[in-house]
N, C-alpha and C positions, 0 to 999 in steps of 0.2 A: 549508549544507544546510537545507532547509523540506521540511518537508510535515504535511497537516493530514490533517482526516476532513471529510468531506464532509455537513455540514448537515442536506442534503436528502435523504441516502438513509435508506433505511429500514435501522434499525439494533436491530431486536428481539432477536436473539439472538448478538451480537457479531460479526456478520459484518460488515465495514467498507468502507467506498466513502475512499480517501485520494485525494490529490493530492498529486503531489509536483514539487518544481523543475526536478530533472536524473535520470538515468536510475540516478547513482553513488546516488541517493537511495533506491531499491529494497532496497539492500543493510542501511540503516538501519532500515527497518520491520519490526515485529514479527509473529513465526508463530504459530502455534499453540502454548500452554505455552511462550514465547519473547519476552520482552521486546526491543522495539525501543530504537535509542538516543534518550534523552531528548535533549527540545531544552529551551529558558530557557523558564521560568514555563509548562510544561505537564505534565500528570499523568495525561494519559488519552491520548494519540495514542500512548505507545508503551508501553501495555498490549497484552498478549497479545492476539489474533483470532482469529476460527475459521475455518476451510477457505473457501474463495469468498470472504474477501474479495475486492478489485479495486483499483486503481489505476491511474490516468492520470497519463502523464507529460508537462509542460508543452514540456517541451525538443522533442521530436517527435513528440507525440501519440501514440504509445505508449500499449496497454494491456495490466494485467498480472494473474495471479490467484494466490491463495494456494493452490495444488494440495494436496488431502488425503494423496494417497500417497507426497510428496516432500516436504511441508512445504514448501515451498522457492516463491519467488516467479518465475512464467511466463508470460511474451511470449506474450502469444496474439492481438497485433495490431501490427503496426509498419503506420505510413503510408509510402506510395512515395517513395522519393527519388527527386527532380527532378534 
């Protein structure tokens, strides 16, 4: 399992841009007042987010966001299988 936060986005108010490996890797990251699971030698990627975060997933380009009224992370893009 990997997944990171993403550098480049703009991260003012803990809204988070991750990336993650595989799709089973959604389940690992953290919600809102909801720690994600920790990975080796990090201390910040699976602190708590707040609503909007997003994530893309490696495996099929999949993207996902932190929905406020479900807590819960949501497919709001799959790419077309061929």
């Amino acid at each position: 399992m990997a997944y990171w936060i993403d550098p480049n986005a703009n991260n003012k108010s803990n809204c988070r841009s991750y990336v993650c490996d595989y799709r089973t890797d959604i389940d690992k990251l953290p919600r809102f007042q909801i720690e994600g699971e920790k990975q080796d030698n990090d201390s910040v990627v699976s602190q708590p987010c707040l609503w909007g975060s997003d994530c893309m997933v490696l495996e099929d380009s999949s993207v996902w966001i932190l929905g406020k009224n479900t807590n819960e992370w949501k497919e709001i893009y799959e790419v077309a299988k061929w």
